[in-house]
RODO-2510 file (C-alpha; in nm, 4 decimals, decimal comma):
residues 235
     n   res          X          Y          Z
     1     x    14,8410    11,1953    16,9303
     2     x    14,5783    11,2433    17,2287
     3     x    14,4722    10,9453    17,3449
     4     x    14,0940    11,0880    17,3715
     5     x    13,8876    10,9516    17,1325
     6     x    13,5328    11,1031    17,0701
     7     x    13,4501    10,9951    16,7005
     8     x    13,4668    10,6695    16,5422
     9     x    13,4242    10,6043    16,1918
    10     x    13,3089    10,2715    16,0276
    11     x    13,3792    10,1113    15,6922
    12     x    13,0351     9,9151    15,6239
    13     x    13,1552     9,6284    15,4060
    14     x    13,3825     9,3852    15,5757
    15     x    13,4123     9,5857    15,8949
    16     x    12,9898     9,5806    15,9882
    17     x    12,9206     9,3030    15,7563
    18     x    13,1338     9,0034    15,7044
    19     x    13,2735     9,0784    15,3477
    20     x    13,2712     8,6739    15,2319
    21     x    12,9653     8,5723    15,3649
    22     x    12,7728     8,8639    15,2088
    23     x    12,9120     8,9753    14,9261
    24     x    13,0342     8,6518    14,8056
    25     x    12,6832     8,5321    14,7881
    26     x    12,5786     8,8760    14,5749
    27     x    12,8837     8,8562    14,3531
    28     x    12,8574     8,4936    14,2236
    29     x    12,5073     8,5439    14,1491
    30     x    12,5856     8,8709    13,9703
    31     x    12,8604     8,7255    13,7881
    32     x    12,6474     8,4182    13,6741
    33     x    12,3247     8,6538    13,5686
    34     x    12,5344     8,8677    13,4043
    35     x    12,7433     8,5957    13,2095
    36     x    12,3766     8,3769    13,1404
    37     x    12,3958     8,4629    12,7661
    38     x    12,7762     8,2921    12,7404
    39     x    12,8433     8,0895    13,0707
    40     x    13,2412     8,0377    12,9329
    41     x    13,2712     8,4225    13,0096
    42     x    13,1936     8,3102    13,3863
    43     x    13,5387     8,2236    13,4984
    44     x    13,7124     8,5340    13,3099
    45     x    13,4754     8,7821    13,4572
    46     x    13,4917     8,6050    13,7911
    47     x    13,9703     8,6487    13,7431
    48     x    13,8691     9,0385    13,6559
    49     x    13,6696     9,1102    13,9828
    50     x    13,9838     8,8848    14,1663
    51     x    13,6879     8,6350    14,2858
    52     x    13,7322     8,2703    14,3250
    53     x    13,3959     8,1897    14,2232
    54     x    13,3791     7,8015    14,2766
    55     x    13,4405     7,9062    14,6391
    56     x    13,2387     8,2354    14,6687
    57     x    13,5336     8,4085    14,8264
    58     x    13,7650     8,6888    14,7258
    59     x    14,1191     8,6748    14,7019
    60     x    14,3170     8,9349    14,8752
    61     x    14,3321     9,2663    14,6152
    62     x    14,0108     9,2179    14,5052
    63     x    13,8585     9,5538    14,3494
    64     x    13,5883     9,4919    14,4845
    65     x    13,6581     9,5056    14,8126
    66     x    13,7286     9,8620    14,8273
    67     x    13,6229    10,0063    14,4874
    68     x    13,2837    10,2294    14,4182
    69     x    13,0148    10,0651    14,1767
    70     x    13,1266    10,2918    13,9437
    71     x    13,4586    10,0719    13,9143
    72     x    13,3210     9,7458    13,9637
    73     x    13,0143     9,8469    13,6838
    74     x    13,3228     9,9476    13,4369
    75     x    13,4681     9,5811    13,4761
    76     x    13,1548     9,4159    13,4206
    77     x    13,0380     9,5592    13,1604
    78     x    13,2720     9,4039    12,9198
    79     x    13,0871     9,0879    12,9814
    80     x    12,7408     9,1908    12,9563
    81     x    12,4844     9,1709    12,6906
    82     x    12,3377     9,4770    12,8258
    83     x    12,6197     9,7508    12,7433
    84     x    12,4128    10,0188    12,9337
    85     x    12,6202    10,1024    13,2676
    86     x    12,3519    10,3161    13,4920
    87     x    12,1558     9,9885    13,4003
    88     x    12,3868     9,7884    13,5830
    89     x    12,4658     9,9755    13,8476
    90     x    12,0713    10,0152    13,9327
    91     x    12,1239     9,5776    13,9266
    92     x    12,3799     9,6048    14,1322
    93     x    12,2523     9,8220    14,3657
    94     x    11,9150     9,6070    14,4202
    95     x    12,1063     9,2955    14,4778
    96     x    12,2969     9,4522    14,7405
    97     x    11,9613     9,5911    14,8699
    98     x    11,8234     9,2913    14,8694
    99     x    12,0693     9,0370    14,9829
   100     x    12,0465     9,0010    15,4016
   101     x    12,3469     9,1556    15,5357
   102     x    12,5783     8,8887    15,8008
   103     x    12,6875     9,1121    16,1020
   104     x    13,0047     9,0567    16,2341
   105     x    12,9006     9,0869    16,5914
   106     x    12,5508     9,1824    16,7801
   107     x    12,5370     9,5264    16,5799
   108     x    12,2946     9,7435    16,8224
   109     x    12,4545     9,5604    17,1074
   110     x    12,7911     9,7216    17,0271
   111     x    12,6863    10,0574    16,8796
   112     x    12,4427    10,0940    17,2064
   113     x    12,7844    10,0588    17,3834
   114     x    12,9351    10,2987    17,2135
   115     x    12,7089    10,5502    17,2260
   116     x    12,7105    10,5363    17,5992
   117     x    13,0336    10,6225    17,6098
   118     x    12,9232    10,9552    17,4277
   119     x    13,0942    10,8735    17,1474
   120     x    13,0040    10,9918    16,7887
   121     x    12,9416    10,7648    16,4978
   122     x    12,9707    10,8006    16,1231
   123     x    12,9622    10,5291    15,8260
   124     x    13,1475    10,6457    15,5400
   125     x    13,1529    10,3839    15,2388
   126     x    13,2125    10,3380    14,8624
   127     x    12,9339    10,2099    14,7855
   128     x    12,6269    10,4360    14,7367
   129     x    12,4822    10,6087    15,0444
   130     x    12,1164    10,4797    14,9405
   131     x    12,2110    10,0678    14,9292
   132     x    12,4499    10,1655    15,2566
   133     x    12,0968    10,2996    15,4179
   134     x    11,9671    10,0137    15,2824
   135     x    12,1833     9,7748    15,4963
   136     x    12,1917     9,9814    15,7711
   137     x    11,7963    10,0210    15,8193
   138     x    11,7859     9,6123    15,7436
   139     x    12,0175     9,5632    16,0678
   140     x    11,7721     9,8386    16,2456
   141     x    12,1179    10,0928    16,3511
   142     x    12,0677    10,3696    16,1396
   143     x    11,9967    10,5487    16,4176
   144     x    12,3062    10,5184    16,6038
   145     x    12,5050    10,7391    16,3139
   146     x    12,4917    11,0592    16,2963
   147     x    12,6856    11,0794    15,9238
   148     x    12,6173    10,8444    15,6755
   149     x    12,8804    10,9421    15,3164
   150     x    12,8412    10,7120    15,0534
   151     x    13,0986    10,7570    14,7439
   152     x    12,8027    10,9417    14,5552
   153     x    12,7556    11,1868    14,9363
   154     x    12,9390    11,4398    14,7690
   155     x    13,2946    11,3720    14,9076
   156     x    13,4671    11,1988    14,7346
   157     x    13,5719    10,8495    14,7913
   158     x    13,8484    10,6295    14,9930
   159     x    14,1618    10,6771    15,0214
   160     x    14,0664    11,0119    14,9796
   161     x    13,9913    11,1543    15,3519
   162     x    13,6694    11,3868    15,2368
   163     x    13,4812    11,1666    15,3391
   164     x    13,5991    11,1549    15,6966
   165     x    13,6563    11,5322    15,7275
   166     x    13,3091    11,5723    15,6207
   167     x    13,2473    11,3734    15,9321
   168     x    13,4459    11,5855    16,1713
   169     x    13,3022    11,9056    16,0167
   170     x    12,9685    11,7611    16,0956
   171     x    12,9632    11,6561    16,4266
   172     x    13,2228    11,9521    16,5448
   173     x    13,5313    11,7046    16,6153
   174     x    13,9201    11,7607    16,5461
   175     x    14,0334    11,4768    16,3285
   176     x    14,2996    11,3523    16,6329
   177     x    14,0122    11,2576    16,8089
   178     x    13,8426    11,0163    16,5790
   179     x    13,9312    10,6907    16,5078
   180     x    13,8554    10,5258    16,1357
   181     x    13,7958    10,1407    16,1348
   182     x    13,8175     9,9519    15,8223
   183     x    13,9039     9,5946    15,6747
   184     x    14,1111     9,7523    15,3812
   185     x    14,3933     9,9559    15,2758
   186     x    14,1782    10,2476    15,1605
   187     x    14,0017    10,2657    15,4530
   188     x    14,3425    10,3014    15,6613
   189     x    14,4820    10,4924    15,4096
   190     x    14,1852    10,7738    15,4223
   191     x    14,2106    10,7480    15,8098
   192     x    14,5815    10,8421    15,7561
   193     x    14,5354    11,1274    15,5436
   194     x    14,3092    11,2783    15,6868
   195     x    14,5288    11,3013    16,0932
   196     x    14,3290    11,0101    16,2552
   197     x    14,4076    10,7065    16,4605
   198     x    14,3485    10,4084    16,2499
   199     x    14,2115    10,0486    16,3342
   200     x    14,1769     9,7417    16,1464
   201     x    13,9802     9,4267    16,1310
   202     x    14,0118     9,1321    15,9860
   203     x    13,6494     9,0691    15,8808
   204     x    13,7127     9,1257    15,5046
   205     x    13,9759     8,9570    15,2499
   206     x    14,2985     9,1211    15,3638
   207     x    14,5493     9,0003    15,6025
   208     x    14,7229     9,0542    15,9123
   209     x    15,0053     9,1406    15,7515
   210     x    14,8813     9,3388    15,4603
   211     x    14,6827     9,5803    15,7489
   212     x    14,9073     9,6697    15,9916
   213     x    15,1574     9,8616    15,8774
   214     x    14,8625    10,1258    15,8393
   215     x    14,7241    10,0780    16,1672
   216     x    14,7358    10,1358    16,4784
   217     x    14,5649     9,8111    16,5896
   218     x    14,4218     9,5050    16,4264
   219     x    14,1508     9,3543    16,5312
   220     x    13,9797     9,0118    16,5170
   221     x    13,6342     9,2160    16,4381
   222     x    13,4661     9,5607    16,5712
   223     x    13,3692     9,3557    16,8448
   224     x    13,7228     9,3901    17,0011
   225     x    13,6511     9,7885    17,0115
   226     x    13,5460     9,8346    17,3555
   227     x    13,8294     9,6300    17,4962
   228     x    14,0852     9,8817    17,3086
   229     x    13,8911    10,1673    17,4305
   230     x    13,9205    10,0727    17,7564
   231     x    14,2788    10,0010    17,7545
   232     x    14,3406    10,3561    17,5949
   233     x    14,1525    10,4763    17,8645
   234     x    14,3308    10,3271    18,1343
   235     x    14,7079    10,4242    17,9374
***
Protein backbone atom coordinates (compact mmCIF):
# COMPACT_ATOMS: atom_id res chain seq x y z
CA UNK A 1 0.00 0.00 0.00
CA UNK A 2 1.41 3.67 -0.78
CA UNK A 3 2.61 5.12 2.02
CA UNK A 4 0.94 8.64 0.93
CA UNK A 5 -1.76 9.46 2.90
CA UNK A 6 -4.14 12.38 1.87
CA UNK A 7 -7.52 11.52 3.69
CA UNK A 8 -8.16 10.66 7.15
CA UNK A 9 -11.30 9.52 8.48
CA UNK A 10 -12.54 9.83 12.15
CA UNK A 11 -14.86 7.73 14.28
CA UNK A 12 -16.52 10.53 16.65
CA UNK A 13 -17.33 8.49 19.74
CA UNK A 14 -14.36 7.17 21.59
CA UNK A 15 -11.84 8.30 19.01
CA UNK A 16 -12.80 12.51 19.28
CA UNK A 17 -14.56 12.11 22.49
CA UNK A 18 -13.49 9.96 25.32
CA UNK A 19 -16.19 7.15 25.12
CA UNK A 20 -16.38 6.65 29.29
CA UNK A 21 -16.30 9.98 30.33
CA UNK A 22 -19.10 11.04 27.95
CA UNK A 23 -21.23 8.57 27.25
CA UNK A 24 -21.10 6.93 30.52
CA UNK A 25 -22.49 10.01 32.06
CA UNK A 26 -25.53 10.03 29.19
CA UNK A 27 -26.15 6.32 29.51
CA UNK A 28 -26.65 5.98 33.32
CA UNK A 29 -28.90 8.81 33.29
CA UNK A 30 -30.82 7.34 30.36
CA UNK A 31 -30.95 4.07 31.86
CA UNK A 32 -32.22 5.48 35.28
CA UNK A 33 -35.01 7.93 33.47
CA UNK A 34 -36.02 5.34 31.49
CA UNK A 35 -36.28 2.60 34.31
CA UNK A 36 -37.99 5.59 36.93
CA UNK A 37 -41.38 3.80 36.76
CA UNK A 38 -39.64 0.25 38.13
CA UNK A 39 -36.02 1.08 39.43
CA UNK A 40 -35.44 -3.11 39.82
CA UNK A 41 -35.44 -3.03 35.88
CA UNK A 42 -32.21 -0.70 36.35
CA UNK A 43 -29.58 -3.32 36.67
CA UNK A 44 -31.15 -5.69 33.82
CA UNK A 45 -31.37 -2.91 31.34
CA UNK A 46 -27.99 -1.61 32.44
CA UNK A 47 -26.47 -6.12 31.65
CA UNK A 48 -28.48 -5.58 28.10
CA UNK A 49 -26.60 -2.36 26.97
CA UNK A 50 -23.18 -4.39 28.54
CA UNK A 51 -22.86 -1.22 31.04
CA UNK A 52 -21.57 -1.46 34.49
CA UNK A 53 -23.73 1.12 35.79
CA UNK A 54 -22.52 1.49 39.50
CA UNK A 55 -19.29 2.52 37.74
CA UNK A 56 -20.57 4.48 34.66
CA UNK A 57 -18.29 2.51 32.40
CA UNK A 58 -18.77 0.00 29.62
CA UNK A 59 -17.45 -3.29 29.47
CA UNK A 60 -15.62 -4.31 26.42
CA UNK A 61 -18.54 -5.56 23.65
CA UNK A 62 -20.77 -3.15 24.63
CA UNK A 63 -23.49 -2.44 21.78
CA UNK A 64 -23.32 0.57 22.38
CA UNK A 65 -20.16 1.37 21.57
CA UNK A 66 -20.48 0.82 18.00
CA UNK A 67 -24.22 0.29 17.32
CA UNK A 68 -26.74 3.05 15.58
CA UNK A 69 -29.66 4.42 17.89
CA UNK A 70 -31.71 2.41 16.00
CA UNK A 71 -30.10 -0.72 17.89
CA UNK A 72 -29.57 0.72 21.12
CA UNK A 73 -33.55 2.27 20.94
CA UNK A 74 -34.63 -1.58 20.12
CA UNK A 75 -32.90 -2.73 23.50
CA UNK A 76 -34.38 -0.16 25.51
CA UNK A 77 -37.46 -0.23 24.71
CA UNK A 78 -38.27 -3.39 26.45
CA UNK A 79 -37.85 -1.47 29.60
CA UNK A 80 -39.76 1.54 28.97
CA UNK A 81 -43.15 2.69 29.90
CA UNK A 82 -43.22 4.62 26.79
CA UNK A 83 -43.32 1.73 24.00
CA UNK A 84 -43.08 4.43 21.22
CA UNK A 85 -39.43 4.02 19.59
CA UNK A 86 -39.04 7.42 17.33
CA UNK A 87 -39.99 8.77 20.89
CA UNK A 88 -36.99 7.48 22.29
CA UNK A 89 -34.71 7.93 19.89
CA UNK A 90 -35.72 11.85 19.72
CA UNK A 91 -34.64 11.33 23.96
CA UNK A 92 -31.79 9.92 23.07
CA UNK A 93 -30.73 12.10 20.63
CA UNK A 94 -31.24 15.36 22.95
CA UNK A 95 -29.27 13.88 25.71
CA UNK A 96 -26.47 13.31 23.51
CA UNK A 97 -27.05 16.90 22.22
CA UNK A 98 -27.01 18.13 25.29
CA UNK A 99 -24.44 16.40 27.33
CA UNK A 100 -20.77 18.43 26.93
CA UNK A 101 -18.64 16.31 24.88
CA UNK A 102 -14.76 15.37 26.79
CA UNK A 103 -12.11 15.71 23.94
CA UNK A 104 -9.48 13.43 23.94
CA UNK A 105 -6.84 15.92 23.07
CA UNK A 106 -6.86 19.89 22.12
CA UNK A 107 -9.40 19.16 19.14
CA UNK A 108 -8.75 22.40 16.79
CA UNK A 109 -5.18 22.20 17.90
CA UNK A 110 -4.79 18.82 16.16
CA UNK A 111 -7.23 19.14 13.25
CA UNK A 112 -5.46 22.75 12.51
CA UNK A 113 -2.38 20.45 12.20
CA UNK A 114 -3.74 18.36 10.03
CA UNK A 115 -5.11 20.46 7.76
CA UNK A 116 -1.79 22.07 7.20
CA UNK A 117 -0.50 19.21 6.04
CA UNK A 118 -3.27 19.42 3.22
CA UNK A 119 -4.84 16.66 4.38
CA UNK A 120 -8.63 15.92 3.98
CA UNK A 121 -10.98 15.20 6.80
CA UNK A 122 -14.24 13.31 7.12
CA UNK A 123 -16.32 12.09 10.33
CA UNK A 124 -18.30 9.18 9.55
CA UNK A 125 -20.38 7.81 12.67
CA UNK A 126 -23.35 5.63 13.76
CA UNK A 127 -24.95 7.80 15.42
CA UNK A 128 -27.15 10.36 13.58
CA UNK A 129 -25.41 13.01 11.46
CA UNK A 130 -27.62 15.85 13.26
CA UNK A 131 -26.46 14.93 17.22
CA UNK A 132 -22.76 14.21 15.43
CA UNK A 133 -23.12 18.09 14.15
CA UNK A 134 -24.27 18.66 17.32
CA UNK A 135 -20.97 17.64 19.06
CA UNK A 136 -18.94 18.76 16.52
CA UNK A 137 -20.28 22.54 16.41
CA UNK A 138 -20.14 22.28 20.56
CA UNK A 139 -16.20 21.61 20.22
CA UNK A 140 -16.25 24.60 17.42
CA UNK A 141 -14.38 21.96 14.42
CA UNK A 142 -17.03 21.50 12.15
CA UNK A 143 -15.26 23.35 9.95
CA UNK A 144 -12.24 21.38 9.61
CA UNK A 145 -14.41 18.33 7.80
CA UNK A 146 -15.28 18.39 4.72
CA UNK A 147 -17.78 15.02 5.03
CA UNK A 148 -19.77 14.55 7.85
CA UNK A 149 -22.02 10.62 7.32
CA UNK A 150 -24.03 9.82 10.09
CA UNK A 151 -25.75 6.16 9.99
CA UNK A 152 -29.06 8.01 8.81
CA UNK A 153 -26.41 10.10 5.75
CA UNK A 154 -27.63 7.73 3.41
CA UNK A 155 -24.76 5.13 3.49
CA UNK A 156 -25.19 2.82 5.34
CA UNK A 157 -23.52 2.11 8.55
CA UNK A 158 -20.11 0.49 10.07
CA UNK A 159 -18.62 -2.21 9.26
CA UNK A 160 -20.09 -1.52 6.15
CA UNK A 161 -17.43 0.78 4.13
CA UNK A 162 -20.30 3.19 2.38
CA UNK A 163 -19.74 5.32 4.52
CA UNK A 164 -16.06 5.81 3.86
CA UNK A 165 -16.33 5.45 0.05
CA UNK A 166 -18.83 8.11 0.19
CA UNK A 167 -15.94 10.01 1.61
CA UNK A 168 -13.43 9.27 -1.10
CA UNK A 169 -16.07 9.91 -3.80
CA UNK A 170 -16.49 13.25 -2.22
CA UNK A 171 -13.38 14.73 -1.81
CA UNK A 172 -11.85 12.92 -5.17
CA UNK A 173 -9.40 10.44 -3.17
CA UNK A 174 -8.48 6.64 -3.95
CA UNK A 175 -9.32 4.66 -0.88
CA UNK A 176 -5.25 3.59 -0.47
CA UNK A 177 -4.72 6.94 0.39
CA UNK A 178 -6.96 7.45 3.34
CA UNK A 179 -6.54 6.33 6.58
CA UNK A 180 -9.79 5.39 8.95
CA UNK A 181 -9.25 5.91 12.78
CA UNK A 182 -11.52 4.35 15.18
CA UNK A 183 -11.71 2.91 18.87
CA UNK A 184 -13.74 -0.22 17.68
CA UNK A 185 -13.90 -3.21 15.62
CA UNK A 186 -16.43 -1.77 13.18
CA UNK A 187 -14.64 1.09 12.63
CA UNK A 188 -11.44 -1.07 11.57
CA UNK A 189 -13.46 -3.41 10.04
CA UNK A 190 -15.19 -0.67 7.54
CA UNK A 191 -11.62 0.78 7.05
CA UNK A 192 -10.71 -2.79 5.88
CA UNK A 193 -13.37 -3.28 3.53
CA UNK A 194 -13.39 -0.62 2.00
CA UNK A 195 -8.92 -0.83 0.81
CA UNK A 196 -7.74 1.67 3.55
CA UNK A 197 -4.96 1.84 6.06
CA UNK A 198 -6.45 1.45 9.42
CA UNK A 199 -5.54 3.03 12.92
CA UNK A 200 -6.70 2.51 16.30
CA UNK A 201 -7.02 4.21 19.59
CA UNK A 202 -7.55 3.28 22.71
CA UNK A 203 -9.88 6.08 23.87
CA UNK A 204 -13.04 3.88 23.95
CA UNK A 205 -13.82 0.39 25.83
CA UNK A 206 -11.79 -2.01 23.71
CA UNK A 207 -8.37 -3.23 24.21
CA UNK A 208 -5.01 -3.44 22.95
CA UNK A 209 -5.41 -6.68 22.13
CA UNK A 210 -8.91 -6.83 20.85
CA UNK A 211 -7.72 -3.77 18.14
CA UNK A 212 -4.81 -4.74 16.60
CA UNK A 213 -5.15 -7.48 14.71
CA UNK A 214 -7.29 -4.98 12.47
CA UNK A 215 -4.89 -2.31 12.46
CA UNK A 216 -2.22 -1.06 11.30
CA UNK A 217 -1.29 0.95 14.43
CA UNK A 218 -2.70 1.52 17.86
CA UNK A 219 -2.61 4.41 19.40
CA UNK A 220 -2.75 5.88 22.93
CA UNK A 221 -5.34 8.65 21.41
CA UNK A 222 -5.60 10.76 17.95
CA UNK A 223 -3.18 12.81 19.53
CA UNK A 224 -0.37 10.31 18.57
CA UNK A 225 -1.41 11.02 14.73
CA UNK A 226 1.08 13.46 13.73
CA UNK A 227 3.95 11.51 15.21
CA UNK A 228 2.86 8.40 12.85
CA UNK A 229 2.51 10.69 10.02
CA UNK A 230 5.70 11.84 10.31
CA UNK A 231 7.36 8.60 10.68
CA UNK A 232 5.48 7.37 7.44
CA UNK A 233 6.80 10.24 5.94
CA UNK A 234 10.25 9.80 6.73
CA UNK A 235 9.91 5.55 5.79
Amino acid sequence: MDLNVAGIIFDKDGTLFDFNKTWGAITKTLIENECAHDLSQTPVLADALGFDHANAVFRPGSIVIASTAETVAEAILPFTLDQDKDALIDRMTQATSDTPQVQVTDLQYLFSDLRRRDLKLGIVTNDGEAPARANLAQANVTDFFGFIAGYDSGFGEKPAPGQLLAFCEHENLKPAECVMVGDSLHDLHAGRAAGMRTVGVLTGPALHAELSPFADIVLDSIADLPNWLDQLRNA
